[in-house]
mmCIF entry with sequence, helices, sheets and N, C-alpha, C, O atoms, coordinates in Angstrom:
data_MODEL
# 
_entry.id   MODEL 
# 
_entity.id                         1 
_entity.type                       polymer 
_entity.pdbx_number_of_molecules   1 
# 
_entity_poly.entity_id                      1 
_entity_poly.type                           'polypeptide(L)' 
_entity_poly.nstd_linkage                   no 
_entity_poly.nstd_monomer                   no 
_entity_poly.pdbx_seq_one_letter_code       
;(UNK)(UNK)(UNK)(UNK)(UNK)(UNK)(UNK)(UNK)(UNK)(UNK)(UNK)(UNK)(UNK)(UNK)(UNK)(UNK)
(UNK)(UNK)(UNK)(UNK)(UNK)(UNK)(UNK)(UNK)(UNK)(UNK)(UNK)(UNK)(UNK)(UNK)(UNK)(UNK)
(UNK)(UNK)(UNK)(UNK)(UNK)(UNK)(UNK)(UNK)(UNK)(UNK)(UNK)(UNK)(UNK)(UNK)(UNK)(UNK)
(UNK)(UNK)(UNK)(UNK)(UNK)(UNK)(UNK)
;
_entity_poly.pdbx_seq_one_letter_code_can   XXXXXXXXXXXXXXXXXXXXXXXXXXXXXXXXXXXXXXXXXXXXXXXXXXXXXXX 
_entity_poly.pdbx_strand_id                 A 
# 
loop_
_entity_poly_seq.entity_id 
_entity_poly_seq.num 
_entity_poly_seq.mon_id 
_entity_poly_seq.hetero 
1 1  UNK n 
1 2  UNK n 
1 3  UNK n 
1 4  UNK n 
1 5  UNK n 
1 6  UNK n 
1 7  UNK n 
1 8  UNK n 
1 9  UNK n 
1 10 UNK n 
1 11 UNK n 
1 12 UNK n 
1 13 UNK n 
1 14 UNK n 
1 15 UNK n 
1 16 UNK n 
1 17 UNK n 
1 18 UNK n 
1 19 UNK n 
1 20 UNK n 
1 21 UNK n 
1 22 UNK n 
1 23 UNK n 
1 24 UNK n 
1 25 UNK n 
1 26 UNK n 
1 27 UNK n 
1 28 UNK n 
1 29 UNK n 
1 30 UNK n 
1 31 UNK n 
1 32 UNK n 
1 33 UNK n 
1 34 UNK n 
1 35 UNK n 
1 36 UNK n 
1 37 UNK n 
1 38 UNK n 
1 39 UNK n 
1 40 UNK n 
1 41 UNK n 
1 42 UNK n 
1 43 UNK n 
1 44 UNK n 
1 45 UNK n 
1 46 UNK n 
1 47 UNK n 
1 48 UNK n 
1 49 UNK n 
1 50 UNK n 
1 51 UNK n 
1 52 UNK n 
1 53 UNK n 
1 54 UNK n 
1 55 UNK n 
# 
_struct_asym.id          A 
_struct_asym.entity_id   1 
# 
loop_
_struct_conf.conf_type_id 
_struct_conf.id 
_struct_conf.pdbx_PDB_helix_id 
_struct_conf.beg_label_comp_id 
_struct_conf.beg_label_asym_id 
_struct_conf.beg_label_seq_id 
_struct_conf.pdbx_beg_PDB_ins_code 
_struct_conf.end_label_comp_id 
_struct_conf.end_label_asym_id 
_struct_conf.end_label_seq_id 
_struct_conf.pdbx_end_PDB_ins_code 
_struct_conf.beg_auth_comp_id 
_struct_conf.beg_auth_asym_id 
_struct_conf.beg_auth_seq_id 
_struct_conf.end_auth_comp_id 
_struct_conf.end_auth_asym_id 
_struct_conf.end_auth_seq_id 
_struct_conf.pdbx_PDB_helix_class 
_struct_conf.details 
_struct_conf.pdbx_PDB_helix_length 
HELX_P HELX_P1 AA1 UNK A 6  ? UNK A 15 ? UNK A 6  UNK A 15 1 ? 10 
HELX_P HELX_P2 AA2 UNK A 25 ? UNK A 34 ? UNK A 25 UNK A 34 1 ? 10 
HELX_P HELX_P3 AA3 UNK A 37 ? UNK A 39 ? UNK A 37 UNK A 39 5 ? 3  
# 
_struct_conf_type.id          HELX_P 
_struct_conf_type.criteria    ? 
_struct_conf_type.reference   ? 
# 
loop_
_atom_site.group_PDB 
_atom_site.id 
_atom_site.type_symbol 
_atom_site.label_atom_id 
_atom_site.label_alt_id 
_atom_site.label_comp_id 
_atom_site.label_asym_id 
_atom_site.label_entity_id 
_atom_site.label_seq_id 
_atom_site.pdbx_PDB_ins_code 
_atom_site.Cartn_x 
_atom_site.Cartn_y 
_atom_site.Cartn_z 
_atom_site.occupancy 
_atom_site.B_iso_or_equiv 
_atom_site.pdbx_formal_charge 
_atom_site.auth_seq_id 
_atom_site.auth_comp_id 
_atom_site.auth_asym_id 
_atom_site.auth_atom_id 
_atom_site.pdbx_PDB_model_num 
ATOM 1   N N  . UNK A 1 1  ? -65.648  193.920 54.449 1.00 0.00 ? 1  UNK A N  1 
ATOM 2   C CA . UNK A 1 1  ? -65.614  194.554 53.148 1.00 0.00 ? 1  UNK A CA 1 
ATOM 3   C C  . UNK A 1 1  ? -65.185  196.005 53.293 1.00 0.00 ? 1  UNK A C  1 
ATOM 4   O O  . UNK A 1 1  ? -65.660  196.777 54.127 1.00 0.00 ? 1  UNK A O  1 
ATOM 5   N N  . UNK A 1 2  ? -64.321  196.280 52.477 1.00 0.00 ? 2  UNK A N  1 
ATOM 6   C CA . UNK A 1 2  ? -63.904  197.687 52.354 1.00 0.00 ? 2  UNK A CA 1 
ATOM 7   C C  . UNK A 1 2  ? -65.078  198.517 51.401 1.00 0.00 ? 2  UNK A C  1 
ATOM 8   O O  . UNK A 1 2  ? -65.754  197.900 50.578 1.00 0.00 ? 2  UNK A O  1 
ATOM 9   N N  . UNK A 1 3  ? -65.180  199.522 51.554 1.00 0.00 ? 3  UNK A N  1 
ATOM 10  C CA . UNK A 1 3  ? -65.815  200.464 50.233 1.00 0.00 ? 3  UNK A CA 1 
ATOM 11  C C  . UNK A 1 3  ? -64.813  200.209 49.084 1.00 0.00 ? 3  UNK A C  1 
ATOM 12  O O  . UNK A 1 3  ? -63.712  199.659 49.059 1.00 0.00 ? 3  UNK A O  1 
ATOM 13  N N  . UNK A 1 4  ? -65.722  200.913 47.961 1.00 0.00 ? 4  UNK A N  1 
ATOM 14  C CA . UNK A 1 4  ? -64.660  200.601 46.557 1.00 0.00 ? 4  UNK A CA 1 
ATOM 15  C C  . UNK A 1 4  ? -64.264  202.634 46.218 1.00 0.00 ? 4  UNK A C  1 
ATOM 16  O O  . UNK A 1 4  ? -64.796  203.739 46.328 1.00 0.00 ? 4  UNK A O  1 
ATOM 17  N N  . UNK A 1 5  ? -63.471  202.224 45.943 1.00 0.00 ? 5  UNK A N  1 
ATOM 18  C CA . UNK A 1 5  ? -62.598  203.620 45.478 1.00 0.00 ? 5  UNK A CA 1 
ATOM 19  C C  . UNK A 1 5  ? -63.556  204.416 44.930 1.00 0.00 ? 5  UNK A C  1 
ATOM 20  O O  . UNK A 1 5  ? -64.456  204.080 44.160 1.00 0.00 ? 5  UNK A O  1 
ATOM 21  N N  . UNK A 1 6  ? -63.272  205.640 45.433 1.00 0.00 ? 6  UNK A N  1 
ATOM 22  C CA . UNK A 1 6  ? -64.331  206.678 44.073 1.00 0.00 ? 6  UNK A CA 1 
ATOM 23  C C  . UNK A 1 6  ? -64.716  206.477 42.707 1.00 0.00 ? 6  UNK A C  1 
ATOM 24  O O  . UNK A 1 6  ? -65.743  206.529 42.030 1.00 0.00 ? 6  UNK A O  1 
ATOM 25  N N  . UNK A 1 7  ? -63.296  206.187 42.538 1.00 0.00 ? 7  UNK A N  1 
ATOM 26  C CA . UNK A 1 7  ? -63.203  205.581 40.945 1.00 0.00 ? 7  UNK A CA 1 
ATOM 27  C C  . UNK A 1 7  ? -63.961  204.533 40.484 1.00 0.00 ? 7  UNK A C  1 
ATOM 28  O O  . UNK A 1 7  ? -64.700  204.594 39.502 1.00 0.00 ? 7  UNK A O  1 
ATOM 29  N N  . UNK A 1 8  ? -63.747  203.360 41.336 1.00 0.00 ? 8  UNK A N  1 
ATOM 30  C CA . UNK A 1 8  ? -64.637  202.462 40.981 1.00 0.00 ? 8  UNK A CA 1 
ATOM 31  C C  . UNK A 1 8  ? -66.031  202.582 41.385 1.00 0.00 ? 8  UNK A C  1 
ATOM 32  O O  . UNK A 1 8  ? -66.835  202.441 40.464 1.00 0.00 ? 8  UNK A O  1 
ATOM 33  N N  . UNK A 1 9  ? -66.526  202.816 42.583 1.00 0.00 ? 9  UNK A N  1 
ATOM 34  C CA . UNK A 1 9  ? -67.940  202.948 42.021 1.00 0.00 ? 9  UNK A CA 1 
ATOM 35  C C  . UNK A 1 9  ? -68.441  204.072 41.206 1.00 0.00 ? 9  UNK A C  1 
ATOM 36  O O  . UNK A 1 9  ? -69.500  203.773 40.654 1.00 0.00 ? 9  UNK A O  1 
ATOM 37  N N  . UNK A 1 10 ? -68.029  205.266 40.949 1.00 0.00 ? 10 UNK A N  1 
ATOM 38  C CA . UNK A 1 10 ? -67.761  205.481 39.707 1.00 0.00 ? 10 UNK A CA 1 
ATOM 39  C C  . UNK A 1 10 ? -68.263  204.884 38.397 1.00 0.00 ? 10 UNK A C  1 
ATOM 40  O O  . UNK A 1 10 ? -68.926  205.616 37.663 1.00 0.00 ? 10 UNK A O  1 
ATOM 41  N N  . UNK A 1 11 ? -67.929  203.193 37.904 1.00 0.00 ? 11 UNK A N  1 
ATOM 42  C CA . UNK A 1 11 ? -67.668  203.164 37.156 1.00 0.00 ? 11 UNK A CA 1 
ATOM 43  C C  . UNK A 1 11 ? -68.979  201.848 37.309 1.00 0.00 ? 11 UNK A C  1 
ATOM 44  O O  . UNK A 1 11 ? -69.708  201.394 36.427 1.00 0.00 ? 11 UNK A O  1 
ATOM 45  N N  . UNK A 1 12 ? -68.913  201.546 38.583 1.00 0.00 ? 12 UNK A N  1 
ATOM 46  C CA . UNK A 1 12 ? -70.305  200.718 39.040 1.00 0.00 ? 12 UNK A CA 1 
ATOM 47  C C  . UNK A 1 12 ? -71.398  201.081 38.821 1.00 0.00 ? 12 UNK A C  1 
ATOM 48  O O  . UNK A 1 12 ? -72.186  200.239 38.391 1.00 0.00 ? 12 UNK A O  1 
ATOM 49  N N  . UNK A 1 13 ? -71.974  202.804 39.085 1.00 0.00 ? 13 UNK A N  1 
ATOM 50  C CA . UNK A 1 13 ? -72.706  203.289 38.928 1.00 0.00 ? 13 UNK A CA 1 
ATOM 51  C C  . UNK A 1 13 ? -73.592  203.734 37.496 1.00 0.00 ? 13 UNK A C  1 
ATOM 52  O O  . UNK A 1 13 ? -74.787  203.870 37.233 1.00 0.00 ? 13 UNK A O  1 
ATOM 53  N N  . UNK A 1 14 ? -72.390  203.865 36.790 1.00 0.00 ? 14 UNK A N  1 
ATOM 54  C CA . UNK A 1 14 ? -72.419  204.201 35.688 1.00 0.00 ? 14 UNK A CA 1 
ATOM 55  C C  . UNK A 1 14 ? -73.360  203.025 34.528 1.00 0.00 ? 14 UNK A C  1 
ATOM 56  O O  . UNK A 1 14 ? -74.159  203.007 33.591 1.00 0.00 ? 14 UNK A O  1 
ATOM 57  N N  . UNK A 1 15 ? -72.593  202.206 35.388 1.00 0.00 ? 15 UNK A N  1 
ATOM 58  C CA . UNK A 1 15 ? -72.868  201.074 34.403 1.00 0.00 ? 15 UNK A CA 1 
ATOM 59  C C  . UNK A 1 15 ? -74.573  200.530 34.617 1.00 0.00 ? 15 UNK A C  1 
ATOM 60  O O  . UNK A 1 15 ? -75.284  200.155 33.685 1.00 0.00 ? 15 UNK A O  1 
ATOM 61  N N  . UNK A 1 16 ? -74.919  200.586 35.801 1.00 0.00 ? 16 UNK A N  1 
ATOM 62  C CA . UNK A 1 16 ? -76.646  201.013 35.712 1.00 0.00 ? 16 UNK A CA 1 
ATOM 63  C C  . UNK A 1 16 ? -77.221  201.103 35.049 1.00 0.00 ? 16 UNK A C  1 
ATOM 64  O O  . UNK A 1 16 ? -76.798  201.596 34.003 1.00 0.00 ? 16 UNK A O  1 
ATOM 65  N N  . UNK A 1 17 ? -78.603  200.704 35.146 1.00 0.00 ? 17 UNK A N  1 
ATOM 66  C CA . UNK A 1 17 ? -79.746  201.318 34.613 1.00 0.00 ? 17 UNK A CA 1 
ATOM 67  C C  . UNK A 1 17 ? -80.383  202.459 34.602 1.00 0.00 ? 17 UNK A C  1 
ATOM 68  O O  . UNK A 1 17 ? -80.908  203.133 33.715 1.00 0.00 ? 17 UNK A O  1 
ATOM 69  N N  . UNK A 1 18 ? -80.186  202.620 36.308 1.00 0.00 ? 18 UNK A N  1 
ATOM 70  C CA . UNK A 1 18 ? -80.600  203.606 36.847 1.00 0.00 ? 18 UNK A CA 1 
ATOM 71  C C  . UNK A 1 18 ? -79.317  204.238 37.226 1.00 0.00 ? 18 UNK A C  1 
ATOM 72  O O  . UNK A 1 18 ? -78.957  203.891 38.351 1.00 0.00 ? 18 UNK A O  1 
ATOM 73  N N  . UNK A 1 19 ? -78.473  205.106 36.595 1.00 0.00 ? 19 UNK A N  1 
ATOM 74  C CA . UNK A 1 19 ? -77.426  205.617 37.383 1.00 0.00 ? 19 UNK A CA 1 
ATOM 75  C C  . UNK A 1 19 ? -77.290  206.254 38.359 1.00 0.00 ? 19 UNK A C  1 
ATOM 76  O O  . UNK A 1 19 ? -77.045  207.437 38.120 1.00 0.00 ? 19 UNK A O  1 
ATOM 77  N N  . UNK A 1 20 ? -77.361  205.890 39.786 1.00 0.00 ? 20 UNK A N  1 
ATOM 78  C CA . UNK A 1 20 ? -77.068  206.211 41.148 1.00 0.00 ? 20 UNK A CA 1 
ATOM 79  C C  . UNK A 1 20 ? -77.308  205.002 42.100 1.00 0.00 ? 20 UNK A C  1 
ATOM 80  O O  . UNK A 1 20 ? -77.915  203.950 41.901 1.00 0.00 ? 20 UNK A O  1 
ATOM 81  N N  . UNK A 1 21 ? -76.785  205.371 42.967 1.00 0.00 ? 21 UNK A N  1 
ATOM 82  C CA . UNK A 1 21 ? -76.778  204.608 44.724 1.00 0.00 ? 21 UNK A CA 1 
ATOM 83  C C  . UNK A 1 21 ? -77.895  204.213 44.898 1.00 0.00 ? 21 UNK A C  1 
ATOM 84  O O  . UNK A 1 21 ? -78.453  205.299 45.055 1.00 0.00 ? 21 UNK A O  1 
ATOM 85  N N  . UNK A 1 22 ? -78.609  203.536 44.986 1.00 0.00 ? 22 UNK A N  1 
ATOM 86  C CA . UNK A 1 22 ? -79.629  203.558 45.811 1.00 0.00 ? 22 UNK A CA 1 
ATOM 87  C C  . UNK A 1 22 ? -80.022  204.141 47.114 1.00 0.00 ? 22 UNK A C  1 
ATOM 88  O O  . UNK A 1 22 ? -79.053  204.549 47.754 1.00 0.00 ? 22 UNK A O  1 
ATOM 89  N N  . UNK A 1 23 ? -81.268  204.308 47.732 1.00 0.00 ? 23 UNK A N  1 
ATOM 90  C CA . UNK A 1 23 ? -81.351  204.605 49.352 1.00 0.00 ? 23 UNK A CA 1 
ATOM 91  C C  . UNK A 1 23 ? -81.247  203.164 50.116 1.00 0.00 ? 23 UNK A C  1 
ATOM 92  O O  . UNK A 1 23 ? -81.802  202.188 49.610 1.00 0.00 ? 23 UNK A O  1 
ATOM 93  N N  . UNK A 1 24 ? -80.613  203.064 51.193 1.00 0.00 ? 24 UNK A N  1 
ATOM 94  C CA . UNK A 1 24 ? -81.453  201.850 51.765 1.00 0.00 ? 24 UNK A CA 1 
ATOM 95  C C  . UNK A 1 24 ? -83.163  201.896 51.920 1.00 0.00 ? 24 UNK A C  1 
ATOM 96  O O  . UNK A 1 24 ? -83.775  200.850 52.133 1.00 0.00 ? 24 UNK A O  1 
ATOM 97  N N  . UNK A 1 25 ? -83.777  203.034 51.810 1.00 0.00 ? 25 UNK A N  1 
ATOM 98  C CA . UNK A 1 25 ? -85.428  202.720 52.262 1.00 0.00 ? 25 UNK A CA 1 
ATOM 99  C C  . UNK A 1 25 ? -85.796  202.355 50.851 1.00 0.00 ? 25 UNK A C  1 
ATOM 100 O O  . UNK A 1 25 ? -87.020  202.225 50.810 1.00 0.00 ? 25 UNK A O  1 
ATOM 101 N N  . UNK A 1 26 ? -85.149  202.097 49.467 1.00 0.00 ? 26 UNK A N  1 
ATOM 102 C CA . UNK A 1 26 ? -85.623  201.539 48.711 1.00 0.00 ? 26 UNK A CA 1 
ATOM 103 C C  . UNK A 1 26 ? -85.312  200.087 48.625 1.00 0.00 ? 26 UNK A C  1 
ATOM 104 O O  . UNK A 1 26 ? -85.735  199.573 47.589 1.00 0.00 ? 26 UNK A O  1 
ATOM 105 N N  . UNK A 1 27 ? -84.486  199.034 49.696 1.00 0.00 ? 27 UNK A N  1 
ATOM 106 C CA . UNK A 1 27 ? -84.354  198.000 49.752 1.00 0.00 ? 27 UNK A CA 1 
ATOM 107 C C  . UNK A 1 27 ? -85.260  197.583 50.490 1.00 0.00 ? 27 UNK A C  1 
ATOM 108 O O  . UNK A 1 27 ? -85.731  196.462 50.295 1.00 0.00 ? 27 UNK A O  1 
ATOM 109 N N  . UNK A 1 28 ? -85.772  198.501 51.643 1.00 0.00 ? 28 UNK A N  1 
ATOM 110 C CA . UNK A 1 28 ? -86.265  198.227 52.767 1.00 0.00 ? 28 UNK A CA 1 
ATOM 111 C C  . UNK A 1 28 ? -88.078  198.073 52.250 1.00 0.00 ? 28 UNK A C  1 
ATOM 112 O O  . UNK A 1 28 ? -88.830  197.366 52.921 1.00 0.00 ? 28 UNK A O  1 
ATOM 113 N N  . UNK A 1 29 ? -88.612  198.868 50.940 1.00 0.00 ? 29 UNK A N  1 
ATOM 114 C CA . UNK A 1 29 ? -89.484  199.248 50.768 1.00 0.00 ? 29 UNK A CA 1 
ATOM 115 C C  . UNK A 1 29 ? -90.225  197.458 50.217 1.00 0.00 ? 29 UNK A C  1 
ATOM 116 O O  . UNK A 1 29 ? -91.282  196.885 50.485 1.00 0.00 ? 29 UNK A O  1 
ATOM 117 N N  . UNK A 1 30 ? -89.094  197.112 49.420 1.00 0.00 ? 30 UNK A N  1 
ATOM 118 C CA . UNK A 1 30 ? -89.038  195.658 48.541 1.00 0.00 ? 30 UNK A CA 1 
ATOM 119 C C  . UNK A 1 30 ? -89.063  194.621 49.609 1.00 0.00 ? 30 UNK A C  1 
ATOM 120 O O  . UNK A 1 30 ? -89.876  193.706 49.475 1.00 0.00 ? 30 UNK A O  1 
ATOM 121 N N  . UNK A 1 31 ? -88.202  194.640 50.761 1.00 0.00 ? 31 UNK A N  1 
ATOM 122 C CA . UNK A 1 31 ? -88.393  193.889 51.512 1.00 0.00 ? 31 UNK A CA 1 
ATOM 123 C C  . UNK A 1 31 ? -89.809  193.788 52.299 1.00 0.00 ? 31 UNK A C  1 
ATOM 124 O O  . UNK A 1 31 ? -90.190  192.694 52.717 1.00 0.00 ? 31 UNK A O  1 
ATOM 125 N N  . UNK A 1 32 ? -90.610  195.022 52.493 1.00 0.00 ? 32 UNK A N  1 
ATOM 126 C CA . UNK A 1 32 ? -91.372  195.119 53.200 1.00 0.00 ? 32 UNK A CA 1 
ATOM 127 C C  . UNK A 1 32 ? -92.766  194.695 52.373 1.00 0.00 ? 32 UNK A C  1 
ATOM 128 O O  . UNK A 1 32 ? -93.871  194.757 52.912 1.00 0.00 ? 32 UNK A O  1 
ATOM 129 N N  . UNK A 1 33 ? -92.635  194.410 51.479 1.00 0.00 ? 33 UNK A N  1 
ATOM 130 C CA . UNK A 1 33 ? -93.486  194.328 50.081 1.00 0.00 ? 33 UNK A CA 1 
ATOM 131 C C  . UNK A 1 33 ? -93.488  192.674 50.203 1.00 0.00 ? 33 UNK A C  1 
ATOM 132 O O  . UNK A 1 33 ? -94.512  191.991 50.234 1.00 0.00 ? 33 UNK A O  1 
ATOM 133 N N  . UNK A 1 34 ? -92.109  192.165 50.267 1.00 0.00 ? 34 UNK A N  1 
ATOM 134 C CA . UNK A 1 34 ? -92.548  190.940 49.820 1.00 0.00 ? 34 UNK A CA 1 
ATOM 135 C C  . UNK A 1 34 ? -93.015  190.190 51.596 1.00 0.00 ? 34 UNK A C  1 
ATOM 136 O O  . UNK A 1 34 ? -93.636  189.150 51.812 1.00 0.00 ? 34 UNK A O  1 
ATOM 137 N N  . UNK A 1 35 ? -92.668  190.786 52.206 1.00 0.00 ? 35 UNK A N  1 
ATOM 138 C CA . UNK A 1 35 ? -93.135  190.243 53.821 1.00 0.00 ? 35 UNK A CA 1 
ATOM 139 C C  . UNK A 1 35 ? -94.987  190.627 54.003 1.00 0.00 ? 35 UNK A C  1 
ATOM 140 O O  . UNK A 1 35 ? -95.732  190.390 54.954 1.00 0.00 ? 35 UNK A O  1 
ATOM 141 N N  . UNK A 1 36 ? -95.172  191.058 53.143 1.00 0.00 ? 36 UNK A N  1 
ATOM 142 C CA . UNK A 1 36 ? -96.957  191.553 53.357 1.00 0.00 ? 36 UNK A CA 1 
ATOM 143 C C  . UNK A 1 36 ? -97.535  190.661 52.547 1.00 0.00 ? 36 UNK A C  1 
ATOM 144 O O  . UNK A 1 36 ? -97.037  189.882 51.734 1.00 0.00 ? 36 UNK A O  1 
ATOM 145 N N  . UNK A 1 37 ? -98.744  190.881 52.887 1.00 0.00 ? 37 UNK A N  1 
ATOM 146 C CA . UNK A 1 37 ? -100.090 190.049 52.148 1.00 0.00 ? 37 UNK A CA 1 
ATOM 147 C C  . UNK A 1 37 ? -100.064 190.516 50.915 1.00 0.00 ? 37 UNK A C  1 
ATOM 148 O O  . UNK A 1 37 ? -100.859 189.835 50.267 1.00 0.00 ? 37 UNK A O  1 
ATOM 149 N N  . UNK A 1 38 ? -99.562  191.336 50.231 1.00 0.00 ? 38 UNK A N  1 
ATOM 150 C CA . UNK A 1 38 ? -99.641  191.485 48.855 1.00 0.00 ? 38 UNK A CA 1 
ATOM 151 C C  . UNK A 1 38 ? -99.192  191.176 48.331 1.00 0.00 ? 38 UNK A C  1 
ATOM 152 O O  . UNK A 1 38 ? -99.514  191.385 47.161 1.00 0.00 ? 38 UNK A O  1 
ATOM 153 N N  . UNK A 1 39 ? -97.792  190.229 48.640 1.00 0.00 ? 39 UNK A N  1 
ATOM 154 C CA . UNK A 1 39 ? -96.869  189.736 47.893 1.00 0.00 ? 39 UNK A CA 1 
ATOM 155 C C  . UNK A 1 39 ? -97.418  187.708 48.515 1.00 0.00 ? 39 UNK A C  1 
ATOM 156 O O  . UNK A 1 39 ? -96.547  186.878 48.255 1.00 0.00 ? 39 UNK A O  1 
ATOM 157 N N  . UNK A 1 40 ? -98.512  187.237 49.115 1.00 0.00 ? 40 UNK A N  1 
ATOM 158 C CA . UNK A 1 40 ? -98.844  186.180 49.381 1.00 0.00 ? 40 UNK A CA 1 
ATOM 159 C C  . UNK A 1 40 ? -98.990  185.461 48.214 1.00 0.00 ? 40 UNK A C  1 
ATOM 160 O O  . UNK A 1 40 ? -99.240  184.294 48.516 1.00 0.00 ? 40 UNK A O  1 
ATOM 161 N N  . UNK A 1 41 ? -98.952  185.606 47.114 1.00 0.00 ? 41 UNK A N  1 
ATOM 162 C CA . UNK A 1 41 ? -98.658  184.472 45.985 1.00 0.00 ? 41 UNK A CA 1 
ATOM 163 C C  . UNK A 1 41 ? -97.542  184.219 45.190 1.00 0.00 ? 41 UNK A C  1 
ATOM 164 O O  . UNK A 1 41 ? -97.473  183.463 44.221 1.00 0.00 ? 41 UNK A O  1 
ATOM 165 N N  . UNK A 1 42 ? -96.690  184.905 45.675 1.00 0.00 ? 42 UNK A N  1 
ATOM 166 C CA . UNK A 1 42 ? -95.431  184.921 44.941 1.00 0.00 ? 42 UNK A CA 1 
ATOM 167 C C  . UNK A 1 42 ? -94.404  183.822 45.723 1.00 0.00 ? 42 UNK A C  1 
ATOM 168 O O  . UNK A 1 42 ? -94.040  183.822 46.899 1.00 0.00 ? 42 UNK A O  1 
ATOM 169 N N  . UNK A 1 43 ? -94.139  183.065 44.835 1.00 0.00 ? 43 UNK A N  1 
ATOM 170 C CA . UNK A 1 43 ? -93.499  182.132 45.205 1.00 0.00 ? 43 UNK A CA 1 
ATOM 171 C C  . UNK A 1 43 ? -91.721  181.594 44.066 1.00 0.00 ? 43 UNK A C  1 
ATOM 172 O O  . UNK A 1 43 ? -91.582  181.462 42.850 1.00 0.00 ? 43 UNK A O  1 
ATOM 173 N N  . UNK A 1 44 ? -91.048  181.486 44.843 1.00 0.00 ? 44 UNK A N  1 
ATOM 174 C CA . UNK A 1 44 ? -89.983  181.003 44.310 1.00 0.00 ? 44 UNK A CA 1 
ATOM 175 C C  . UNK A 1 44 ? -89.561  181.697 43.001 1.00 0.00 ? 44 UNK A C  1 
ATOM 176 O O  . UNK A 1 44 ? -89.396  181.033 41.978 1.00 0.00 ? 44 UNK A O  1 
ATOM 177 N N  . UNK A 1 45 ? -89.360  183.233 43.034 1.00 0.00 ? 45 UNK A N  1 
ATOM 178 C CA . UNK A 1 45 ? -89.550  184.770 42.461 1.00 0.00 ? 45 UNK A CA 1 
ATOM 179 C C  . UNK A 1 45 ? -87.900  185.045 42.927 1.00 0.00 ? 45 UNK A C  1 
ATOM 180 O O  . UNK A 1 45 ? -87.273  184.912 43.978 1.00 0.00 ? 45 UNK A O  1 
ATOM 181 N N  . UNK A 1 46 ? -87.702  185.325 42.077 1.00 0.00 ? 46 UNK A N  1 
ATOM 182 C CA . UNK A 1 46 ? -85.898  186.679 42.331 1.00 0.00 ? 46 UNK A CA 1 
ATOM 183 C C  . UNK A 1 46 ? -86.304  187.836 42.248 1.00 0.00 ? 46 UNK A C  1 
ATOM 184 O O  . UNK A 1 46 ? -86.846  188.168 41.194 1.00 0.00 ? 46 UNK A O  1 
ATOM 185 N N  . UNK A 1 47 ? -86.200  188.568 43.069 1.00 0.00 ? 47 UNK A N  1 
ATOM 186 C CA . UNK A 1 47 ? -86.538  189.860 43.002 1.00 0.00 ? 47 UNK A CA 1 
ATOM 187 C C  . UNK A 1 47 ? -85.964  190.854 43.148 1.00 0.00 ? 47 UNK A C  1 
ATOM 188 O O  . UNK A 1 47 ? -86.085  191.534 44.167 1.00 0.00 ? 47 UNK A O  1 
ATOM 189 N N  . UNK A 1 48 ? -84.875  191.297 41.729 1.00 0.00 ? 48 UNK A N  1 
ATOM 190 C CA . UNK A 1 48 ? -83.825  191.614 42.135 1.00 0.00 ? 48 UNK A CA 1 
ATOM 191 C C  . UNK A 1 48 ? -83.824  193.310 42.268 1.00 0.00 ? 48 UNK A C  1 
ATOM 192 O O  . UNK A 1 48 ? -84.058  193.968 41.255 1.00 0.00 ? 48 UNK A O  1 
ATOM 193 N N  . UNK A 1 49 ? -83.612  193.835 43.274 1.00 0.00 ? 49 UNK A N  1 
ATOM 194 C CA . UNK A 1 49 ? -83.309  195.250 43.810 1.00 0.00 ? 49 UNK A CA 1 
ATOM 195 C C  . UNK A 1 49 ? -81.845  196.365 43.477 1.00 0.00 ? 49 UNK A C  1 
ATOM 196 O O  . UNK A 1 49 ? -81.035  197.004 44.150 1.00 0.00 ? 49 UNK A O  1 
ATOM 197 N N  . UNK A 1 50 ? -82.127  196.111 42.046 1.00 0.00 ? 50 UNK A N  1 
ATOM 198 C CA . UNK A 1 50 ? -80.278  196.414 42.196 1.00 0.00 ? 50 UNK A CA 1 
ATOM 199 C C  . UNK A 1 50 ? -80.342  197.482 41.046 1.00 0.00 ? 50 UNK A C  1 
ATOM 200 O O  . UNK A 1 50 ? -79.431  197.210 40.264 1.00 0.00 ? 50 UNK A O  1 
ATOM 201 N N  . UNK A 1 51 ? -80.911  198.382 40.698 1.00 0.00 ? 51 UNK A N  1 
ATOM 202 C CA . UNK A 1 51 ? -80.780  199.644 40.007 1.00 0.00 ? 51 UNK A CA 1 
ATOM 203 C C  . UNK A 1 51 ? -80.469  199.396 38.525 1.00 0.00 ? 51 UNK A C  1 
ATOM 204 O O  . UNK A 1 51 ? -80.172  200.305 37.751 1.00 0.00 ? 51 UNK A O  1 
ATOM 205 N N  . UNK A 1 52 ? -80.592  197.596 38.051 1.00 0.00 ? 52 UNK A N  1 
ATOM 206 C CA . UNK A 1 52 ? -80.167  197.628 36.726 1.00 0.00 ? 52 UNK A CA 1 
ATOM 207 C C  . UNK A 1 52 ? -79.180  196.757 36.519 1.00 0.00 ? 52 UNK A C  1 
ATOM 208 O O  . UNK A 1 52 ? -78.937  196.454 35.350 1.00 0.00 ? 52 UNK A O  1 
ATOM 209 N N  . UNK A 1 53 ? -78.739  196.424 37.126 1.00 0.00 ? 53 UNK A N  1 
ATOM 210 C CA . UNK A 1 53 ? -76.916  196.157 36.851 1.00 0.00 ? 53 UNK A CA 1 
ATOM 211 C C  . UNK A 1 53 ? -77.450  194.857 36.333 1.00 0.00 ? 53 UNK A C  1 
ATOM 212 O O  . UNK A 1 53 ? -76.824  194.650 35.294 1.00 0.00 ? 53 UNK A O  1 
ATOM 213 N N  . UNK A 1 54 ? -78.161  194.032 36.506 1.00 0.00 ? 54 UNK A N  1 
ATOM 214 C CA . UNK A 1 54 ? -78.401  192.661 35.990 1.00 0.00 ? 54 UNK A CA 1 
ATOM 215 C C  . UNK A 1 54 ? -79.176  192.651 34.574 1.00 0.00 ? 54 UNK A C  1 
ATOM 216 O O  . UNK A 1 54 ? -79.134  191.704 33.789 1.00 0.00 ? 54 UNK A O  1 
ATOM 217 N N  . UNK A 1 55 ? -79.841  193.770 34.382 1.00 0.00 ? 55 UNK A N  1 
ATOM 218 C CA . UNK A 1 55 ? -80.603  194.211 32.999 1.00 0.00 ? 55 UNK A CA 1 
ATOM 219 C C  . UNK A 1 55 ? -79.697  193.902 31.635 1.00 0.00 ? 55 UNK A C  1 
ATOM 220 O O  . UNK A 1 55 ? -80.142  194.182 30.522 1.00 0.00 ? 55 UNK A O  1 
# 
């Protein structure tokens, strides 16, 4: 995969909920969430990490 042009994410971003990039330690935070005992009843769940774009 290439990166997308300035322009276009740009226009990716925008389109958000949250308008910006994410960090990776906020993917990492979700991942680490659902690998623990606190997330032990959650089952067959989407849990989607994506700043909005699916909102």
């Amino acid at each position: 995969m290439e990166p997308p042009s300035p322009e276009a994410l740009k226009a990716m971003v925008s389109a958000l909920a949250i308008p910006r990039v994410s960090d990776p330690a906020e993917t990492a935070a979700v991942i680490a969430f659902l690998a623990s005992p606190a997330a032990s009843y959650i089952t067959g769940a989407v849990i989607d990490s994506n700043g909005g774009y699916t909102a």
